[in-house]
C-alpha positions in Angstrom: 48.1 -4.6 -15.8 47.1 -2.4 -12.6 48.1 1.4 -13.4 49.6 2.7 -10.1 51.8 0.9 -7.0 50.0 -2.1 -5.1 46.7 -2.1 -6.9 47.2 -5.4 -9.1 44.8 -7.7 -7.0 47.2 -10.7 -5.3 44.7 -14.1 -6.2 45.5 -16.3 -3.2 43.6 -19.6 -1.9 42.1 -20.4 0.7 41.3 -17.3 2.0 42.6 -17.8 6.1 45.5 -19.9 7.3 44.2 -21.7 10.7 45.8 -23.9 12.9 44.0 -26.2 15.5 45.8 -26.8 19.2 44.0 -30.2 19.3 46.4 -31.8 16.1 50.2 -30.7 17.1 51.7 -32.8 14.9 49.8 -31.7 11.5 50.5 -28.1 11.9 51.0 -26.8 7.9 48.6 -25.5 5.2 49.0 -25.3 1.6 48.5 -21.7 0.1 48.5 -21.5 -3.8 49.0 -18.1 -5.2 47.8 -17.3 -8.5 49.1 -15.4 -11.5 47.1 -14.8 -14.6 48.5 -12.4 -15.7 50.1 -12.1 -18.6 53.8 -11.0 -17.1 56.0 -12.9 -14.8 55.6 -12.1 -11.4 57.3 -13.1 -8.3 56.2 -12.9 -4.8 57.4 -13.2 -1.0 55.8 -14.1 2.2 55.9 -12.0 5.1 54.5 -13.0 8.6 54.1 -11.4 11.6 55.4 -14.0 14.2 58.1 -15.1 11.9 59.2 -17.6 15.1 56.0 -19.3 14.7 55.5 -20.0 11.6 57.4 -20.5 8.4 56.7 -20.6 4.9 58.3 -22.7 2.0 59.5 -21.1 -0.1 59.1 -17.9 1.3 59.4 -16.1 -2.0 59.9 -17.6 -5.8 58.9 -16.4 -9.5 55.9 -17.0 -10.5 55.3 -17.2 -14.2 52.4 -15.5 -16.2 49.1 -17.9 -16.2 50.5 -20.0 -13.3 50.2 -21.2 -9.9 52.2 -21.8 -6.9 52.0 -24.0 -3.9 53.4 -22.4 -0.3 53.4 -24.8 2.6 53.3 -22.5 5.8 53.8 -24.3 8.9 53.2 -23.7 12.9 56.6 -24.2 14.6 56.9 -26.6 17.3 55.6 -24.7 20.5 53.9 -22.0 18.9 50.7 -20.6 20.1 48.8 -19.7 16.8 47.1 -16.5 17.4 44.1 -14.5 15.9 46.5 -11.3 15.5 49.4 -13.4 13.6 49.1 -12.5 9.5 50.9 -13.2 6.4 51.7 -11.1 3.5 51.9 -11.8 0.3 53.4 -9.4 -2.0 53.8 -9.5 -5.9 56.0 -8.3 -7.8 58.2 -8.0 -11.4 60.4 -11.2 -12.0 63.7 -10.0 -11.6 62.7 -7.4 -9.0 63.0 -8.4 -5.4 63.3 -4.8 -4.0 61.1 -3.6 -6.7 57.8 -1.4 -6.2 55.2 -3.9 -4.6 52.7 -4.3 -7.5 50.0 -6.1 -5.2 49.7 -7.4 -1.7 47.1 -9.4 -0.3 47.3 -10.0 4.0 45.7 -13.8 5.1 45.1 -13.8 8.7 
C-alpha cells in the first residue's frame, strides 16, 4: 500500500462523466470504482454542483479485490457544465473522516 497521504492511485471507469442536452430524460452514468487492494477501503463522492447532480450511494465500503457501481445523475433542470467535477476519495473501512489515502477528480 501507498506510503504517504493521498498517493494510493483511485482506479475509477470510464474516465469522464458527460451528459448530453439533446436526451433530458436519460441523464445518469454508471461509475465503477475499483479496489484491488488487499485492505478494505471505503470511498465518497464529492461534486462541485452538488444541485445538479447526485450520486448513489454517495459513499459506501468497498472491500479488498472489489468493485463498485455509482449511478451519478443530472438533476432535472441542470445545465451540465465543462467546469462541474467529481471526487472520489478512498479511504480506511471504518474511517470516514480518516486521512484521504487516494483521490481521483472525473470531470
Amino acid at each position: 500500500m501507498a506510503g504517504a497521504a493521498g498517493d494510493l492511485p483511485c482506479l475509477v471507469s470510464p474516465s469522464e462523466v458527460a451528459f448530453t442536452a439533446d436526451s433530458p430524460g436519460a441523464q445518469k452514468q454508471v461509475l465503477t470504482i475499483f479496489n484491488p487492494y488487499e485492505v478494505d477501503l471505503s470511498f465518497k463522492i464529492l461534486c462541485t454542483s452538488p444541485v445538479d447532480y447526485s450520486a448513489t450511494p454517495s459513499s459506501s465500503p468497498l472491500p479488498s479485490k472489489t468493485s463498485f457501481d455509482v449511478v451519478v445523475r443530472a438533476r432535472p433542470g441542470a445545465v451540465a457544465s465543462r467546469r462541474d467535477r467529481f471526487l472520489i476519495e478512498m479511504r480506511r473501512a471504518g474511517s470516514s473522516e480518516g486521512p484521504v489515502l487516494g483521490k481521483k477528480a472525473r470531470p
